[in-house]
C-alpha positions as CSV (number, residue, x, y, z in Angstrom):
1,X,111.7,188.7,77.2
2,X,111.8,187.0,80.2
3,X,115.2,185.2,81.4
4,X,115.3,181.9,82.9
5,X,117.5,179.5,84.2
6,X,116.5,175.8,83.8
7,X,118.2,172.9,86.1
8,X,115.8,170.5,84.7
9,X,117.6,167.5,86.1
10,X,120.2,166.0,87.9
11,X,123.8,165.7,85.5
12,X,123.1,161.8,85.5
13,X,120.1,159.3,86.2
14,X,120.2,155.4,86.7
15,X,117.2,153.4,87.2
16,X,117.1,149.4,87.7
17,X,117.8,146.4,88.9
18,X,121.2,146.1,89.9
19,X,121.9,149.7,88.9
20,X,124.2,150.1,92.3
21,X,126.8,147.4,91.1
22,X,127.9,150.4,88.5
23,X,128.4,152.8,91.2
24,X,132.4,152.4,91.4
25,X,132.4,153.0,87.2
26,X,130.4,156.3,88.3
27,X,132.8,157.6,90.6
28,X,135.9,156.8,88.5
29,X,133.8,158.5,84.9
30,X,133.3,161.6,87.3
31,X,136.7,161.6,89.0
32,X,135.8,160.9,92.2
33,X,138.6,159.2,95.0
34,X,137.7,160.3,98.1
35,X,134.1,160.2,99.5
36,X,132.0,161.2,102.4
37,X,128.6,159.1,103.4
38,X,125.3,161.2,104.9
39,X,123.1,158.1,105.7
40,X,119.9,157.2,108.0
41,X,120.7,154.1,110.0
42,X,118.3,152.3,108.2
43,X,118.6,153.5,105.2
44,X,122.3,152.3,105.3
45,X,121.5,148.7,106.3
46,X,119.0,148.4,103.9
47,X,121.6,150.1,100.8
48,X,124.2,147.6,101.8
49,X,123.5,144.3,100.4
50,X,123.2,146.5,96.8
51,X,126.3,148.3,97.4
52,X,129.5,146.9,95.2
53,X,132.0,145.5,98.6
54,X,134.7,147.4,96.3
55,X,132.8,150.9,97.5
56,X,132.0,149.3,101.2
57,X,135.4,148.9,101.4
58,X,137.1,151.7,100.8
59,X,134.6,153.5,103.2
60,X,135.9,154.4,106.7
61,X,133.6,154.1,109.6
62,X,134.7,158.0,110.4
63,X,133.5,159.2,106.9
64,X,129.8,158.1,107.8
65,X,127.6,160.9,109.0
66,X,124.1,159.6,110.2
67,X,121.2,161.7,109.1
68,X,118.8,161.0,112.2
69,X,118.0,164.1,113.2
70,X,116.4,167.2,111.0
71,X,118.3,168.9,108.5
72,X,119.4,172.5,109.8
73,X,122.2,175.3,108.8
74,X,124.5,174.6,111.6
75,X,124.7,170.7,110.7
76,X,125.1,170.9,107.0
77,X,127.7,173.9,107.6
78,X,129.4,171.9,110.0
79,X,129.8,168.7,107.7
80,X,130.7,171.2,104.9
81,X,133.7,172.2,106.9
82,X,134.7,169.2,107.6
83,X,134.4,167.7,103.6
84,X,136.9,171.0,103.2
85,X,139.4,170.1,105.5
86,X,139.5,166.2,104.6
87,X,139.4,167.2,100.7
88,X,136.4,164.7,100.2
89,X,135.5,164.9,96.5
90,X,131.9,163.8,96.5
91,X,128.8,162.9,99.3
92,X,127.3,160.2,99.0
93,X,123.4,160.7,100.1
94,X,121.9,157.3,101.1
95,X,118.0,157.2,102.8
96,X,115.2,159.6,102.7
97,X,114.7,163.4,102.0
98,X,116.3,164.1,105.3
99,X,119.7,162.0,104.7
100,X,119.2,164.1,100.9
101,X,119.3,167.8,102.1
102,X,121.9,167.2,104.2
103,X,123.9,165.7,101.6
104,X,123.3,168.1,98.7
105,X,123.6,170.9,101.3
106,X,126.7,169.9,103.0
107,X,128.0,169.3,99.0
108,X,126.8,172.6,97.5
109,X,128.7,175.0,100.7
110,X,131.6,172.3,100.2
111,X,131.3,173.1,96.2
112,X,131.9,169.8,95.4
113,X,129.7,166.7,94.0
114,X,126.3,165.3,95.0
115,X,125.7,161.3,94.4
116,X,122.0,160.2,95.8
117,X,120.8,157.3,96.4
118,X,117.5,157.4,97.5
119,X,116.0,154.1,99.9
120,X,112.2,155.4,100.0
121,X,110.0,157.0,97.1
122,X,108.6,160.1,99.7
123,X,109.6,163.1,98.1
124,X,111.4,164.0,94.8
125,X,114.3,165.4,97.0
126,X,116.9,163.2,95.1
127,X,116.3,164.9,91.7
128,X,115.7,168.9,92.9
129,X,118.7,171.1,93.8
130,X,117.5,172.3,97.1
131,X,117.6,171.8,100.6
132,X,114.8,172.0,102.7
133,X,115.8,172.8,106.5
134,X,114.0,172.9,109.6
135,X,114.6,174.5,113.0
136,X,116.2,172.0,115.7
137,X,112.7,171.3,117.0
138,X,111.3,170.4,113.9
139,X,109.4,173.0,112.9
140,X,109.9,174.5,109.3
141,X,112.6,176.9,108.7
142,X,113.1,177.6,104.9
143,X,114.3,176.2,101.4
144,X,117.7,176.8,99.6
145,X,117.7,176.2,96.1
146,X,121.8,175.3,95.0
147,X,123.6,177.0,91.6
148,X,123.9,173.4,90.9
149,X,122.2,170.4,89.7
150,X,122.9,167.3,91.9
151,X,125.6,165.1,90.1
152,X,124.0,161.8,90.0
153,X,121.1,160.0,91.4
154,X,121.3,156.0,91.4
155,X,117.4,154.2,92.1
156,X,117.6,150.2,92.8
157,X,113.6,150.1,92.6
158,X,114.0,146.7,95.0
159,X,115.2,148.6,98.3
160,X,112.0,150.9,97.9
161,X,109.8,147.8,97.4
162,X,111.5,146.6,100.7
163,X,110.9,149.7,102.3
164,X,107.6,150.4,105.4
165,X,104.6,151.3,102.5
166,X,103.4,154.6,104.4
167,X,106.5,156.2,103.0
168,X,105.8,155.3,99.6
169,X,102.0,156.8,100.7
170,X,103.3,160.0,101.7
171,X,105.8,160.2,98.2
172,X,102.1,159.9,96.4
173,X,100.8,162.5,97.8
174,X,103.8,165.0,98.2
175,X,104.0,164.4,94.1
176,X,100.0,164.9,93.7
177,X,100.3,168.2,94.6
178,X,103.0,169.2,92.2
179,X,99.8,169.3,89.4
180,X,97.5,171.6,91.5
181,X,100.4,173.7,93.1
182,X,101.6,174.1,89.5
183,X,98.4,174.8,88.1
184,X,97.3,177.1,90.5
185,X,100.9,179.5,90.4
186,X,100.7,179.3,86.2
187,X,97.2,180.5,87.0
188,X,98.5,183.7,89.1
189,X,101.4,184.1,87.2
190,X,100.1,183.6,83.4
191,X,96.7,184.2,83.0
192,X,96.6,184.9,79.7
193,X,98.5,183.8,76.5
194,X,100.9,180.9,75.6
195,X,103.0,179.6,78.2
196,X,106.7,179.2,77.7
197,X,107.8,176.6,76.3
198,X,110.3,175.5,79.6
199,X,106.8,176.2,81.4
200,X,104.8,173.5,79.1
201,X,107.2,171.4,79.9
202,X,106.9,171.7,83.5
203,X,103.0,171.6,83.2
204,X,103.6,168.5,81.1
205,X,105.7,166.7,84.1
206,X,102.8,168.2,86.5
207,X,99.6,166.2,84.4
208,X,101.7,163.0,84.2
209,X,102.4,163.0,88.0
210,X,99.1,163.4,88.0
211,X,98.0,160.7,85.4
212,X,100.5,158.2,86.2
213,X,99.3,158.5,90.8
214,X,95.6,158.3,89.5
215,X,96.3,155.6,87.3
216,X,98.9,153.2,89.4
217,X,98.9,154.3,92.7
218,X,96.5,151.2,94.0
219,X,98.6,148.9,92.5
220,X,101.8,150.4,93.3
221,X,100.8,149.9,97.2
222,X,99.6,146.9,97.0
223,X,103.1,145.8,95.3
224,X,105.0,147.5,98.0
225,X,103.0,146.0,100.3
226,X,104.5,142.4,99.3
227,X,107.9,143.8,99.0
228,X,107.5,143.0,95.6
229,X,109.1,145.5,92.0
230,X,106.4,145.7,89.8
231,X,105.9,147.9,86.4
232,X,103.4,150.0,88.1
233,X,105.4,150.5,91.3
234,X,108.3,151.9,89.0
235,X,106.3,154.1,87.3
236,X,105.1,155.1,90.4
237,X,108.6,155.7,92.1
238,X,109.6,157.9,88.9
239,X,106.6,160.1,88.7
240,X,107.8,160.6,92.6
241,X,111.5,161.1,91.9
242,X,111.6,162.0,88.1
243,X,108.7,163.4,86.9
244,X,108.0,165.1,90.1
245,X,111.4,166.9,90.3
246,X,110.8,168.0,86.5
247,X,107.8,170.2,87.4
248,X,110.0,172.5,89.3
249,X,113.0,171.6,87.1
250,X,111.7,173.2,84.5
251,X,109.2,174.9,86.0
252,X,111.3,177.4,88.5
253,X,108.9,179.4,90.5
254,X,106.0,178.4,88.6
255,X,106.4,174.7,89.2
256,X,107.6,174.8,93.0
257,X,105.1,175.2,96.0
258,X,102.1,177.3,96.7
259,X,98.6,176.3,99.0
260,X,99.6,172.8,99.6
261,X,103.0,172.8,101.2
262,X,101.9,176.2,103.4
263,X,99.4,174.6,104.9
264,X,102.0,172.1,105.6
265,X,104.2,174.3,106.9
266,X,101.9,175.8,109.3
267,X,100.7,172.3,110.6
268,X,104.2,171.8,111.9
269,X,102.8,174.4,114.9
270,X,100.5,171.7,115.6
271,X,102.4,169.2,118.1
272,X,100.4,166.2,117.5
273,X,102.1,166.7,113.4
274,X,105.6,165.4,115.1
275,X,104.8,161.7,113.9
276,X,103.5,162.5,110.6
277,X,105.3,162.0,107.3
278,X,105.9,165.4,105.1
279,X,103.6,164.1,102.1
280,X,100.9,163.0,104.6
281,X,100.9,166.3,105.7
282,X,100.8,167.7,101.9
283,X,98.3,165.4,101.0
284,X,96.0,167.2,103.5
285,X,97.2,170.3,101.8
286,X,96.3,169.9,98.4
287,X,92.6,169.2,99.9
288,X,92.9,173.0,101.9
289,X,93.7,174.6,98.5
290,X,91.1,173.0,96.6
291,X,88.8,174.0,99.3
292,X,90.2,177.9,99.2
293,X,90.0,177.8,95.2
294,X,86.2,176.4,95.6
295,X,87.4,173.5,93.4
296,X,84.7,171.0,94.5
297,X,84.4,168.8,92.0
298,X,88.7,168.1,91.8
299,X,87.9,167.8,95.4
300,X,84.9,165.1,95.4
301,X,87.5,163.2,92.5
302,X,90.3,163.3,94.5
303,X,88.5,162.3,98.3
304,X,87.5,159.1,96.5
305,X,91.3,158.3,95.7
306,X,91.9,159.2,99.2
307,X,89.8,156.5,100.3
308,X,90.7,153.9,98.6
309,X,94.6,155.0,99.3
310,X,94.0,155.5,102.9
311,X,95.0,159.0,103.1
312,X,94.1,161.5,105.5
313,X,91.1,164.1,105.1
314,X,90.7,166.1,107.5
315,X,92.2,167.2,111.0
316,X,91.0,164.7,113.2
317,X,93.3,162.5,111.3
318,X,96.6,164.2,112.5
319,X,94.5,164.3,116.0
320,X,93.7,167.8,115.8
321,X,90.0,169.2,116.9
322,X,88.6,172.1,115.1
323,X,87.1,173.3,118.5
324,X,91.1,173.7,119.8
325,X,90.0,177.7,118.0
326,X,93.6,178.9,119.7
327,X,95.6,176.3,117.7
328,X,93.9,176.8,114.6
329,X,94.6,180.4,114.6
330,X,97.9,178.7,115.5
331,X,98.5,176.8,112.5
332,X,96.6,179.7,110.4
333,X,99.0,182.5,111.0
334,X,102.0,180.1,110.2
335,X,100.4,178.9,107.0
336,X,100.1,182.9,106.0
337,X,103.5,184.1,107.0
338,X,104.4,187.1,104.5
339,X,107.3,185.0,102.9
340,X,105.0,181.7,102.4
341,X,104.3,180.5,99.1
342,X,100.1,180.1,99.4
343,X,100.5,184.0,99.1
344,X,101.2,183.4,95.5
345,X,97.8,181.8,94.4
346,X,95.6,184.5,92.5
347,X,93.0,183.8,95.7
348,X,93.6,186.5,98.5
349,X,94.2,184.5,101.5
350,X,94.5,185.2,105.2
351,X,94.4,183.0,108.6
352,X,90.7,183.0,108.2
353,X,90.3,181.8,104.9
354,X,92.3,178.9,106.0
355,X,90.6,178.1,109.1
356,X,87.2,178.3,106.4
357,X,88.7,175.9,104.4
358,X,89.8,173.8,107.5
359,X,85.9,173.4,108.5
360,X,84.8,172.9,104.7
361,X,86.9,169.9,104.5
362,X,85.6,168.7,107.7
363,X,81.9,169.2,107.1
364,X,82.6,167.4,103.6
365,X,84.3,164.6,104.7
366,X,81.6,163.8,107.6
């Protein structure tokens, strides 16, 4: 029998209006006197106005760490050391998945307690245990996944309503892969016989990501659009944050990352990527698998989404041209290092199956 460790989700979960003004009742339920902040500039502004004056108060201008530049070892070491030496009991995370690795990353090599609170709906890095970090020119490094869940995760639905709508955008699409990422590894890893039941779970979170983008996505933009918190835009935000950290929650290997997030990865090569959002890039990505897997009526399905979402579809999007041959062998080889995660589709895949599925997409989206 197969072992398995679960870290399903975070220790605590609040979504709703007005869900910050408990924050203080939080830290004193989980013991907590003496915090640290890792915030984006923005995202800290923005978090204010939502934040009880009792917390804002007792934060010193010294224990605010700015999260505008990539996560990397060296920073979330150095903040670790730091959190040691000052005997900080908790980090607060405030801002995007950038502000949230650092946070959880400085907390876990400072063994002491995670408190996210995330200001956009792009990724689902305020419910997963793991860091993803990046060299110090951007470019994709690696992922740590923590011993520990993250300790609490507070959402106030009206700061992401407030938020720039490409963001919420590229959270759509970074959560839309989680069903074919996770279909295609439970594909390679369990093709026959009845799943596990931590693994149904995981495929269960996977289809409702799924279900609940197809479904309210439209919607959910448009409300985001006019700054305004609407049933579908919550449902929406927790199919990013939730329900898309429960597919690896649960899920472990066989609900994390396969095609869609190497072809990512490899993208990053690509200069003209610097501007793009991580679940723009993804979104692309889950198109490239489809592509590799010959899955062309998901694809025809899911370009008509695209569409409507404005999403991109092919490389000319991200300004790349598929006659720059030396940059898409580029981006190829990256996308099929040994240690990346496309490797564990059932497909056999090298840098010219990738380039192939690079020109499918672009001969069917002309």
């Amino acid at each position: 029998m197969q072992t398995v460790t679960v870290k399903g989700s975070p220790s605590h979960y609040q979504i709703g209006e007005g869900s910050l003004e408990y924050l203080i009742e939080n830290l004193n339920d989980l013991r907590v006197k003496r915090i640290a902040v890792v915030a984006g500039r923005t995202a800290w502004e923005k978090a204010k106005p939502y934040l009880p004056s009792a917390l804002l108060d007792q934060i010193e201008e010294k224990d605010i760490h700015t999260a505008d530049d990539h996560c990397t070892v060296e920073r979330t070491d150095r903040l670790a050391s730091i959190y040691e030496e000052q005997q900080i009991d908790a980090v607060i995370g405030i801002g995007g998945g950038t502000a949230l690795d650092i946070a959880k990353a400085a907390a876990a090599n400072a063994q002491i307690k995670s408190i996210l609170i995330p200001t956009i709906a792009a990724t689902c890095a305020a419910w997963t245990p793991l860091s993803v970090f990046y060299q110090e020119d951007g470019a994709h490094s690696h992922y740590t996944e923590f011993p520990e869940s993250n300790t609490l995760v507070v959402v106030e639905p009206a700061i992401i309503a407030e938020a720039p709508v490409k963001y919420l955008k590229a959270g759509i699409g970074d959560t839309l892969a989680k069903f074919y990422e996770a279909r295609s590894l439970v594909e390679a890893f369990y093709p026959e016989g009845t799943l596990p039941v931590w693994l149904q779970i995981s495929q269960f979170a996977a289809r409702a990501c799924k279900d609940i983008l197809l479904d309210d996505s439209e919607a959910a933009i448009q409300a985001c659009e006019s700054n305004q918190v609407t049933d579908a835009l919550i449902r929406v935000i927790e199919a990013i944050i939730a329900t898309g950290g429960m597919v690896g929650g649960f899920g472990g290997k066989a609900g994390r990352i396969a095609g869609a997030h190497s072809i990512h990865n490899g993208l990053t090569a690509a200069p003209q990527i610097a501007d793009s959002l991580h679940g723009e890039i993804v979104s692309y990505g889950i198109l490239a698998q489809l592509a590799i897997e010959q899955d062309k009526n998901e694809l025809t399905k899911l370009l008509a989404y695209y569409d409507t979402w404005g999403f991109p579809t092919k490389l000319a999007d991200f300004s790349i041209h598929t006659d720059d041959q030396e940059l898409l062998e580029t981006i190829a080889k990256k996308v099929t290092r040994e240690e990346e995660s496309i490797h564990l589709m059932k497909e056999e895949i090298n840098a010219n199956t990738v380039i192939d599925a690079f020109l499918q997409l672009e001969s069917v989206t002309k």
